[in-house]
N, C-alpha and C positions, 0 to 999 in steps of 0.2 A: 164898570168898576165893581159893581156887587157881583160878578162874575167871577171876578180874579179874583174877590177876596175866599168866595166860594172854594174858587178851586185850590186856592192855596192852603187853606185849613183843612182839606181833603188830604192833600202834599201834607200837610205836617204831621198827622193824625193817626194815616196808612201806611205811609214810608218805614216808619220804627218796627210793622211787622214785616217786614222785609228786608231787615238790614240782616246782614250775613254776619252767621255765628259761625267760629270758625275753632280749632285748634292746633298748634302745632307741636311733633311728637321729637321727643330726644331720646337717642339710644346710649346708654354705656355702657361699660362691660366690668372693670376692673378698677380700685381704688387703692392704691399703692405708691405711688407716687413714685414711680417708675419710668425712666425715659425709653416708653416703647409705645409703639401705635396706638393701640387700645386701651393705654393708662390714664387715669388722671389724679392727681394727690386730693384726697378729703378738702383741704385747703381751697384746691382749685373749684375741685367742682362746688364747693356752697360760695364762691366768690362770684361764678356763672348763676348761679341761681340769683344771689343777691342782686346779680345786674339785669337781670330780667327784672325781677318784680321791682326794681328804680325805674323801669320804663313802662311801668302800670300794668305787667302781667301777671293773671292769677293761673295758680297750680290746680291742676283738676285731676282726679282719681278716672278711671274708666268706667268705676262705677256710676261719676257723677253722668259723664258722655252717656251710659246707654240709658238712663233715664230722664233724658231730655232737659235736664237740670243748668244745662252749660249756655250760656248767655255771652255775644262779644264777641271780639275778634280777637281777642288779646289771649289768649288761655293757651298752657302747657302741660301736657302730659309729660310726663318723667317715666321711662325704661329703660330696663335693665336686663341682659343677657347673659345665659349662661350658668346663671346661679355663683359666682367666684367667694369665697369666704370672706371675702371688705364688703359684702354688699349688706352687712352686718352691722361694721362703721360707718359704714356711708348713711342708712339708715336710721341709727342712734342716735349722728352724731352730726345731720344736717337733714337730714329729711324729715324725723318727728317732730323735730325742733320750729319746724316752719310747717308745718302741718300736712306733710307733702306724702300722699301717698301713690306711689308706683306700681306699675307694671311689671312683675318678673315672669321672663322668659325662661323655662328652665328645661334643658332636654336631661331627659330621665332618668338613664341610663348610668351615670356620671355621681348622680349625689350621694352624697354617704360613701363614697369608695374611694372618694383622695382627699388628703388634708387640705387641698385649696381652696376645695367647694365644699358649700353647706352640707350639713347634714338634715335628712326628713323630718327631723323634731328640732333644728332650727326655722325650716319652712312654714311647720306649722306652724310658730311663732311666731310668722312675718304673716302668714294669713290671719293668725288671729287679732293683728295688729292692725288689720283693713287692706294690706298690699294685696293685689289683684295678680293671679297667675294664669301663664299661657304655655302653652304646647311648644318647644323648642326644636321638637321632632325628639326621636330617641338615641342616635348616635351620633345627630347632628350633621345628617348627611344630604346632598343636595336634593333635592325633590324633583326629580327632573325622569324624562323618557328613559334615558340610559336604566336606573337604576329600577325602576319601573321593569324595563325589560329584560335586565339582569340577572337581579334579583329584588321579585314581587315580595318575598317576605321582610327583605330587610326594609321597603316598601309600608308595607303594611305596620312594620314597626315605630315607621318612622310618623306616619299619619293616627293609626289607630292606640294600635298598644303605648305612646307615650298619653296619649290623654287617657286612655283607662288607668293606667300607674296613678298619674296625678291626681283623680279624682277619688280613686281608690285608700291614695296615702292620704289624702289632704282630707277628703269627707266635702269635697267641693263640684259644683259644676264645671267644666271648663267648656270657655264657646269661643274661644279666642287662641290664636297659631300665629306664631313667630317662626318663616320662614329662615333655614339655615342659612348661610351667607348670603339672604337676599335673593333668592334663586327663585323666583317667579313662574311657573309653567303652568299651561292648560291642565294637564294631566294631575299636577299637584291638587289646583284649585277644584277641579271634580272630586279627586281623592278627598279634596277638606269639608266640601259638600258632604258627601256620601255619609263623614264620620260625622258630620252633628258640629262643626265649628261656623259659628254666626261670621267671624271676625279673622282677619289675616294680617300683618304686619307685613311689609316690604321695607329696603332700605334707601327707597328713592327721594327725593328732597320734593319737599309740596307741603302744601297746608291740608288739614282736613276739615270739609263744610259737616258745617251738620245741620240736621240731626243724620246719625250715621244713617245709612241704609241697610237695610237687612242684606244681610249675605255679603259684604262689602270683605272682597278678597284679598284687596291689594290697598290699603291704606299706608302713603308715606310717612316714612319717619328720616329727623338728621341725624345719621349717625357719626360720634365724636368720636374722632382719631387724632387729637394734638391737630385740631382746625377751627376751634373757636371763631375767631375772627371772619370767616367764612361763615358758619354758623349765623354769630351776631351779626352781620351785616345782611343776612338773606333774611330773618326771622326782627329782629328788630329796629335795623340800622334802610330795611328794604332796597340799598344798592347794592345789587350784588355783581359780584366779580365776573367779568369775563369768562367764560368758559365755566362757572362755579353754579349752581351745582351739575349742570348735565353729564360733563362728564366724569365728577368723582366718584358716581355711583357705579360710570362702568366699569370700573377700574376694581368695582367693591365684587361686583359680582361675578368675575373670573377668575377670583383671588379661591385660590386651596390652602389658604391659614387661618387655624382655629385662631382665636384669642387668646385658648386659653394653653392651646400648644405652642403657641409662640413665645408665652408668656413663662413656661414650665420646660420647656426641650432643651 
């Protein structure tokens, strides 16, 4: 008997440093309230947020994840691609309000040259605001062998030169890359090595443990196309749908539709 009580106070004791911390990543793009893929109304999206944190999920920054600050299974990261002009509203007007700081993915090339997307002294004001920014690549173009052996500069642009802009305009580090439509490749991942990025975003469905690892190239995220319900049931409701998410992602990643061309053409 003084054995098991032994061992059970070991079990209670030990176990807590072993329980798995975890977080799972949401991508959005556009805040408009627009019946197209990659829309969602201001409205909606602080109603999805609100329903998370009713089922005791806290919001975490990246900066909290890379400084080992992130505790629990329950935790959310909030991203955002593209850089689109509501990610202004979206941020005023539901994200500061709930304390919520985001990831923006921004490729480079893009900002300040249409009225949809932000301009560089809006950015700055999203950085100086605590939002965390990532390499989108620079024309937003697939990261893959083809383009690689195509053309190595537009290559080089899409790996190097968009984080020198960003760091350049922003006055910021950047160690983190948000792969273009989720385009995953060996040659990408060496490329992102080479250039100095710790961290890589993919848009596959998964949780992520942590603490992250270094050099951690392929980190999932759900990305929200008018499929909430899928979302909530894989992330909070944890029955997930037949065939959900394995293969919505394939479907994401043979897709040649920007967001924001879809959204503007």
């Amino acid at each position: 008997m003084r054995y098991i009580s032994i061992a059970l106070l070991l079990l209670l004791t030990v176990t807590p440093l072993y329980a798995a911390n975890k977080v799972y990543v949401l991508v959005y793009h556009t805040f408009m309230g627009k019946k197209i893929k990659y829309d969602i109304s201001i409205q909606e999206f602080q109603k999805q947020l609100l329903e998370l944190r009713s089922h005791g999920f806290s919001f975490v920054s990246l900066a909290d994840i890379k400084s080992g600050k992130v505790r629990g299974d329950k935790n959310i990261l909030i991203t955002i691609d593209d850089g689109h002009r509501t990610v202004l509203d979206a941020y005023y007007s539901v994200l500061k309000p709930l304390g919520i700081k985001p990831l923006l993915g921004i490729n480079t090339f893009i900002i300040g040259k249409k009225p949809y997307v932000l301009t560089w002294e809006q950015l700055q004001q999203l950085t100086k605001e605590g939002c965390s920014i990532a390499s989108h690549g620079y024309f937003h173009l697939f990261l893959n062998d083809e383009l690689y052996n195509k053309n190595y500069r537009y290559f080089k642009l899409e790996v190097f030169e968009s984080k020198k802009v960003l760091e350049e305009k922003l006055g910021i580090t950047v160690d983190t890359f948000v792969y273009p439509f989720g385009v995953v490749t060996d040659i990408g991942k060496q490329a992102l090595a080479q250039a100095g990025y710790t961290y890589a975003f993919t848009i596959k469905w998964g949780s992520v443990s942590l603490p992250l690892s270094h050099n951690n190239l392929e980190i999932p995220r759900y990305m929200y196309q008018n499929n909430w319900n899928s979302i909530a049931n894989a992330i909070i409701y944890k029955h997930k749908k037949p065939g959900t998410p394995a293969k919505e992602p394939e479907k994401i990643l043979v897709s040649t539709t920007h967001p924001l061309k879809e959204i503007h053409q």
